[in-house]
Every structure is written in structure tokens, then in C-alpha cells.
PyMOL CGO cylinders between C-alpha atoms (Angstrom):
from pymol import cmd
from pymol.cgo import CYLINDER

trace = [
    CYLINDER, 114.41, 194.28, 26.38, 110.96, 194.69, 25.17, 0.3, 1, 1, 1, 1, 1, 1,
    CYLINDER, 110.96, 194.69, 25.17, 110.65, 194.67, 21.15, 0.3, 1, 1, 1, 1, 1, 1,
    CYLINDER, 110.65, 194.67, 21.15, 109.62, 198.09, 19.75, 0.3, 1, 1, 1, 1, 1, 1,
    CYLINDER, 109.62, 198.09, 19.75, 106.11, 198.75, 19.11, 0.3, 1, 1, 1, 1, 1, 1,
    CYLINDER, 106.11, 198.75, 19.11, 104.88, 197.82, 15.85, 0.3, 1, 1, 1, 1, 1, 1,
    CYLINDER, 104.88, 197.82, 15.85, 103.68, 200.54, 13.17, 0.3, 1, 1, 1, 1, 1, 1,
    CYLINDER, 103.68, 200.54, 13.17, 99.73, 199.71, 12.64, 0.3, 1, 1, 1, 1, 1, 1,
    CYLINDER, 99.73, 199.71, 12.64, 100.02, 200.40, 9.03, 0.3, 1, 1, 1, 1, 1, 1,
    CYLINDER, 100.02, 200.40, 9.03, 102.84, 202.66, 7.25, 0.3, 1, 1, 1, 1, 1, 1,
    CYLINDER, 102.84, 202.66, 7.25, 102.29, 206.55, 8.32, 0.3, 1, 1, 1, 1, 1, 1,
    CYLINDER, 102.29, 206.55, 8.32, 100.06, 205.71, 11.73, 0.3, 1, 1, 1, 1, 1, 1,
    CYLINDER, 100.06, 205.71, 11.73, 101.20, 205.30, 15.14, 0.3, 1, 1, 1, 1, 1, 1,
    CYLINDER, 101.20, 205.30, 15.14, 100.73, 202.81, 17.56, 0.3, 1, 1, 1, 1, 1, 1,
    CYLINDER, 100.73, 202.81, 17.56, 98.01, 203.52, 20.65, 0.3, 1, 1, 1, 1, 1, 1,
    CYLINDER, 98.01, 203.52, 20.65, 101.22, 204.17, 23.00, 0.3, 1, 1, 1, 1, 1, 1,
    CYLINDER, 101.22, 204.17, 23.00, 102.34, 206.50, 20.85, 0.3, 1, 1, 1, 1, 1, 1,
    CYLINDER, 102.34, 206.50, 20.85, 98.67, 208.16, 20.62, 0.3, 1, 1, 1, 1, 1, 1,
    CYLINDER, 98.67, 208.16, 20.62, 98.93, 208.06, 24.50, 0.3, 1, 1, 1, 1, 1, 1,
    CYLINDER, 98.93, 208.06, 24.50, 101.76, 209.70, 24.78, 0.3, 1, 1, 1, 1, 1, 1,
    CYLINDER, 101.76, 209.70, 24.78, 101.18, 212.55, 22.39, 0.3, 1, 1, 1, 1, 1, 1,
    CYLINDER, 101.18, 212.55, 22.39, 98.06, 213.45, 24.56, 0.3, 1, 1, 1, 1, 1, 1,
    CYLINDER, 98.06, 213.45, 24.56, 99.35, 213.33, 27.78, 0.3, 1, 1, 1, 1, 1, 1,
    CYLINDER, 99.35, 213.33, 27.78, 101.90, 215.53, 26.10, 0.3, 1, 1, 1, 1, 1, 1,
    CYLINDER, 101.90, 215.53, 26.10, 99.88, 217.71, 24.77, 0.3, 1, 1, 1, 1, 1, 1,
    CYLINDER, 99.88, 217.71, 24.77, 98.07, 217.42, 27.88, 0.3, 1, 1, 1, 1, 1, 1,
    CYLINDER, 98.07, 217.42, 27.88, 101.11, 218.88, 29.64, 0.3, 1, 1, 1, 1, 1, 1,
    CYLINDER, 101.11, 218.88, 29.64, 101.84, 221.48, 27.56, 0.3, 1, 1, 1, 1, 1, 1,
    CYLINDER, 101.84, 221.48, 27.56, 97.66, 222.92, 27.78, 0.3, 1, 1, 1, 1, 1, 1,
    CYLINDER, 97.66, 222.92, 27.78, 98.01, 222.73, 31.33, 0.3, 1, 1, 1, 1, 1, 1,
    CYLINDER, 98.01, 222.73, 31.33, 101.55, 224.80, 31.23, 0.3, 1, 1, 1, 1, 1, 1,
    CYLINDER, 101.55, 224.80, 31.23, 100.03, 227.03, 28.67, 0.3, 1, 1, 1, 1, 1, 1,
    CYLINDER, 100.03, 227.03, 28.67, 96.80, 227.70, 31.10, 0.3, 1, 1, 1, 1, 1, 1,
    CYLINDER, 96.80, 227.70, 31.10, 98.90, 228.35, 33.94, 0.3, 1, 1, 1, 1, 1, 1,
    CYLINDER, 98.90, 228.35, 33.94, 100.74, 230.93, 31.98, 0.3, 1, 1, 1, 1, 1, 1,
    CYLINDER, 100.74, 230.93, 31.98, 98.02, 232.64, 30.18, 0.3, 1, 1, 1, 1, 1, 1,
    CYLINDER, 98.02, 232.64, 30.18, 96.35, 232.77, 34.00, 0.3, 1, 1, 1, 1, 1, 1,
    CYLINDER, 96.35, 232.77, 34.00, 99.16, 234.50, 35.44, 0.3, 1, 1, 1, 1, 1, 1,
    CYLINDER, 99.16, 234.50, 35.44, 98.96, 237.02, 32.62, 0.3, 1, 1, 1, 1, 1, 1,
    CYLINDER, 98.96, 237.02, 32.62, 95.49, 237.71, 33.29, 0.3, 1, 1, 1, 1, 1, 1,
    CYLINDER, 95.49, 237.71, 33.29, 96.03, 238.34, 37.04, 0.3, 1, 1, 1, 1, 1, 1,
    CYLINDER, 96.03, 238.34, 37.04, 98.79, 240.97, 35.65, 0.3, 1, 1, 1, 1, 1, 1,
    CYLINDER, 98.79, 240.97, 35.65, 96.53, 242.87, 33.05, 0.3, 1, 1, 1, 1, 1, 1,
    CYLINDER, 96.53, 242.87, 33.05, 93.52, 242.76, 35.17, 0.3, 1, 1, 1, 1, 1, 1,
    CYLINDER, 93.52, 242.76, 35.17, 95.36, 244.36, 38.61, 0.3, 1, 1, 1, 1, 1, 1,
    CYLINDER, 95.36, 244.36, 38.61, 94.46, 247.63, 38.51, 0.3, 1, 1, 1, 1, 1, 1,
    CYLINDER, 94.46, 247.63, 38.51, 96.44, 248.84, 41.36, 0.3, 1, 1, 1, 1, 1, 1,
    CYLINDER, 96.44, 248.84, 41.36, 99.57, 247.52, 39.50, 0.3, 1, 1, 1, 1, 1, 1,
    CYLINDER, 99.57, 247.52, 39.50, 98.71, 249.18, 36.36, 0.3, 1, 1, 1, 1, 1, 1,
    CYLINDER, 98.71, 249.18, 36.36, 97.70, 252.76, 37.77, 0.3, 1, 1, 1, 1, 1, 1,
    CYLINDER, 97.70, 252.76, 37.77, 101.08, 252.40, 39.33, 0.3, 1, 1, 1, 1, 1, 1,
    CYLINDER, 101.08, 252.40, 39.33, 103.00, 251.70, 36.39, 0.3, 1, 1, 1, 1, 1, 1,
    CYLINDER, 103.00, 251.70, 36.39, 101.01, 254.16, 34.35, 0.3, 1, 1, 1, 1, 1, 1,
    CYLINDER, 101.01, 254.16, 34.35, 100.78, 256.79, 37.42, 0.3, 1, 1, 1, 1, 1, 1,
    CYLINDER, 100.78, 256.79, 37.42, 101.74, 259.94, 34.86, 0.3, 1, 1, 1, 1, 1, 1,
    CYLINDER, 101.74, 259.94, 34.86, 99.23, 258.68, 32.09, 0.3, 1, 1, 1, 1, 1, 1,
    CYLINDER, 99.23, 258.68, 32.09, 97.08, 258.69, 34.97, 0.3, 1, 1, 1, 1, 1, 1,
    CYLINDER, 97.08, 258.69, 34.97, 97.42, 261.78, 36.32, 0.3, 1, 1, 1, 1, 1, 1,
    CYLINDER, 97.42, 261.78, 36.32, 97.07, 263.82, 32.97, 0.3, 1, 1, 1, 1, 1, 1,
    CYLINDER, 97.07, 263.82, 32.97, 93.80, 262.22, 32.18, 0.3, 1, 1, 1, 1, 1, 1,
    CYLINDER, 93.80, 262.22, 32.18, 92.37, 263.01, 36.13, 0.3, 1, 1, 1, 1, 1, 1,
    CYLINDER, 92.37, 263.01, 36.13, 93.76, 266.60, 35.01, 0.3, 1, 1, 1, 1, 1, 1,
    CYLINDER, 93.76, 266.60, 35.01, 91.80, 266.46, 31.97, 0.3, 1, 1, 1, 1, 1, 1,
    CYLINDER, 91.80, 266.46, 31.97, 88.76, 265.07, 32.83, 0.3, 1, 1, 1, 1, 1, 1,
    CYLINDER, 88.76, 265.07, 32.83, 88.54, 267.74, 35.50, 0.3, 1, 1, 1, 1, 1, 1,
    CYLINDER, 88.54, 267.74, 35.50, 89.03, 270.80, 33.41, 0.3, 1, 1, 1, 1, 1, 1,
    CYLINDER, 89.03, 270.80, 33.41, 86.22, 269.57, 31.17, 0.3, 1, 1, 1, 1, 1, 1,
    CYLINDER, 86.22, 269.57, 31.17, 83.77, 268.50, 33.89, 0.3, 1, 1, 1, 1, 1, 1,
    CYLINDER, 83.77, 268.50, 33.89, 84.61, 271.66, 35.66, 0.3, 1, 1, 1, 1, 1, 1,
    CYLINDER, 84.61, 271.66, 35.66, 84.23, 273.92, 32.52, 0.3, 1, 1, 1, 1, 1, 1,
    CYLINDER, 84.23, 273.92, 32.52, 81.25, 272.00, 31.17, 0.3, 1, 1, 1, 1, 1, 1,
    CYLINDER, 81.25, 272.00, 31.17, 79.99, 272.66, 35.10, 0.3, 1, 1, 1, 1, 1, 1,
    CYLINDER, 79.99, 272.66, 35.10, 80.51, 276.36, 34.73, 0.3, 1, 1, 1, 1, 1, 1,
    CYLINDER, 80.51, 276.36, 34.73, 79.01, 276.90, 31.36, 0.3, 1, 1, 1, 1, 1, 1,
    CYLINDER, 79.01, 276.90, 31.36, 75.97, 274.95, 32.99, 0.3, 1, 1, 1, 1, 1, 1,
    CYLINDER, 75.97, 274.95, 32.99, 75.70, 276.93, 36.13, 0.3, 1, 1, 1, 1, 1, 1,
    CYLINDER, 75.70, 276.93, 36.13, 76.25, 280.26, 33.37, 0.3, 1, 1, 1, 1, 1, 1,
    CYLINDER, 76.25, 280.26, 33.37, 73.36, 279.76, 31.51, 0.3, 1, 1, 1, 1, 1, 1,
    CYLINDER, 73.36, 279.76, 31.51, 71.23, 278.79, 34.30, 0.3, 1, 1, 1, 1, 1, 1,
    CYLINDER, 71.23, 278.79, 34.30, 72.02, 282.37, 36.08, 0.3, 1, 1, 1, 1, 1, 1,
    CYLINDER, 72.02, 282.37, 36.08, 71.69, 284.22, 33.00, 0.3, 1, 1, 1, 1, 1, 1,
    CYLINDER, 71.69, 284.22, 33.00, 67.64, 283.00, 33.11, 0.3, 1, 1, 1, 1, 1, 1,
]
cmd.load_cgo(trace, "trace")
């Protein structure tokens, strides 16, 4: 059995230990990146979200078209009244 490694001076830790807290944290980036990539692919699917959201959706088409249409008529109004 190999003799623990020694403490460089009291409060720091040996270059092992430095090692292996960065290929830890090493790890856990890599983890984290795969994660936060995943979520990304969620948010940024539009087909997904127009699904989920397929009422929200709807309403604002319906909206959007009564003021296009009416701002079209108003337009097309003025224009005949010339």
C-alpha cells in the first residue's frame, strides 16, 4: 500500500489532488453541456412548440388576421372614396 500523498503546505492540495478536481470538473462541464444542448434542441424546435402551444397559436393567427384584414379594408376604403 502506497503512503498517502503528502499536503504541500497546510490548506493546499497535492498536484493529484489538483488533477483530479479538474478532470472532475471536467466531467461535470461536459455533463452540464450535454444537458444544456439538449435543452436548446427542445426550445428551439418549432414544430414541437406550435404543437404544444397549438391553441395559443391559433388565437394569435385569428388575431393577426382580423387586423390585417381590417387594416386591409380601411386601406382599400379610403382609396375608393378618392
Amino acid at each position: 500500500m502506497s503512503p498517502a500523498p503528502r499536503q504541500i503546505a497546510s490548506g493546499q492540495r497535492t498536484p493529484q489532488e489538483i488533477r483530479a478536481s479538474i478532470e472532475s470538473n471536467r466531467m461535470q462541464l461536459g455533463e452540464a453541456i450535454a444537458q444544456l444542448r439538449a435543452e436548446v434542441t427542445v426550445a428551439t424546435d418549432w414544430r414541437r412548440q406550435i404543437e404544444a402551444h397549438k391553441k395559443q397559436v391559433l388565437i394569435g393567427a385569428a388575431v393577426a388576421g382580423f387586423v390585417i384584414g381590417g387594416g386591409l379594408a380601411i386601406i382599400t376604403r379610403r382609396r375608393g372614396n378618392r
